[in-house]
C-alpha positions as CSV (number, residue, x, y, z in Angstrom):
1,X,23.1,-13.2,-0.5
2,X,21.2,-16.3,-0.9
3,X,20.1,-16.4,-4.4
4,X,23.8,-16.7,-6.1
5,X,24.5,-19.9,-3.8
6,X,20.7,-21.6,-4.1
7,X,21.4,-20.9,-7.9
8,X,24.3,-22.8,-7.9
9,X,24.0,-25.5,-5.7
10,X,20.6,-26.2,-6.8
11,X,20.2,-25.0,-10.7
12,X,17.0,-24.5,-11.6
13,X,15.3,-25.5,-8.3
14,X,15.9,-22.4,-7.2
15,X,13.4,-21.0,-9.5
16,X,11.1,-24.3,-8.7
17,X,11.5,-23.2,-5.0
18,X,10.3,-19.1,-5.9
19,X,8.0,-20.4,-8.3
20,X,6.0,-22.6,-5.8
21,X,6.1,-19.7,-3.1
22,X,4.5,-17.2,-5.9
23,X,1.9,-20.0,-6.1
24,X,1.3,-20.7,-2.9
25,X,1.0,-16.5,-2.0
26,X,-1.5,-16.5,-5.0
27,X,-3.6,-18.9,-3.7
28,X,-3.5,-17.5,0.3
29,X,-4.4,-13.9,-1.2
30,X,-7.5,-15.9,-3.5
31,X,-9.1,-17.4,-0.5
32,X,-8.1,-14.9,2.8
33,X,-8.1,-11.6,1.7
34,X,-11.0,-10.1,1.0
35,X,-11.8,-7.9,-1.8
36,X,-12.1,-4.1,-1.1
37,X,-12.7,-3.0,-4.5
38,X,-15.8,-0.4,-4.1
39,X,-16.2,-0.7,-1.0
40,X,-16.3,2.5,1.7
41,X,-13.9,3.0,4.2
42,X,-16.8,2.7,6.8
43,X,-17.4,-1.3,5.1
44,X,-13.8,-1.7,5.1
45,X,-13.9,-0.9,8.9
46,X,-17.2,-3.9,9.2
47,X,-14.6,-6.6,7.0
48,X,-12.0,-6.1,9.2
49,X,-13.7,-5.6,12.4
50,X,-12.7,-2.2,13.7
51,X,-14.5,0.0,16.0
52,X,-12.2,3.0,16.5
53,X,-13.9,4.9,13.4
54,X,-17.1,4.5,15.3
55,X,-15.7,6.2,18.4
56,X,-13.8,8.9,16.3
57,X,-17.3,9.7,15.0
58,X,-18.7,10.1,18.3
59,X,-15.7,12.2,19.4
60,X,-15.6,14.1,15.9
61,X,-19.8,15.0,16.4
62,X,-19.2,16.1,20.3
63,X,-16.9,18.1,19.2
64,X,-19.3,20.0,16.2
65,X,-21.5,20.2,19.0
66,X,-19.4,22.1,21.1
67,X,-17.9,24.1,18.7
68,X,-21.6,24.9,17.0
69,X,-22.2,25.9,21.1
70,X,-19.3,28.7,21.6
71,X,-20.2,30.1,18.3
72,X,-23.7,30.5,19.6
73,X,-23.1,31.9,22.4
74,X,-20.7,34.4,20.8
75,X,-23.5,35.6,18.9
76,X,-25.7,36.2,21.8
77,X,-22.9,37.7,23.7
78,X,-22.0,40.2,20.4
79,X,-25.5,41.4,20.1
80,X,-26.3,41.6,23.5
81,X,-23.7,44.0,24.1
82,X,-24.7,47.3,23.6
């Protein structure tokens, strides 16, 4: 809805005006964002600072733990019965 009128009104400023905000996004992603080629997911979670993975590790090992538990304790309940 905008291009058709910016076209007109302004001829090829319009593609001065995208041109320059192409630039400007090339330069932004250059210098902010950082690179995450080869990297793990557990780095990716350092670069951007988020903890949660930590805590879903925690959770996902208590969890083993527990399962690794009932399955021992269905053993010893199978072969104790005689």
């Amino acid at each position: 809805m905008i291009t058709p009128p910016l076209v007109q009104n302004t001829g090829y400023g319009a593609y001065t005006f995208f041109a320059v905000f192409c630039g400007l996004a090339f330069v932004f992603t250059f210098f902010v964002v950082p690179e995450t080629s080869g990297k793990t997911l557990e780095e990716m979670d350092q670069v951007f600072k988020d903890v949660s993975s930590e805590a879903e590790e925690q959770q996902k090992a208590r969890i083993m733990r527990d399962i690794i538990a009932g399955k021992q304790n269905e053993t010893v309940t199978a072969t104790a019965v005689p």
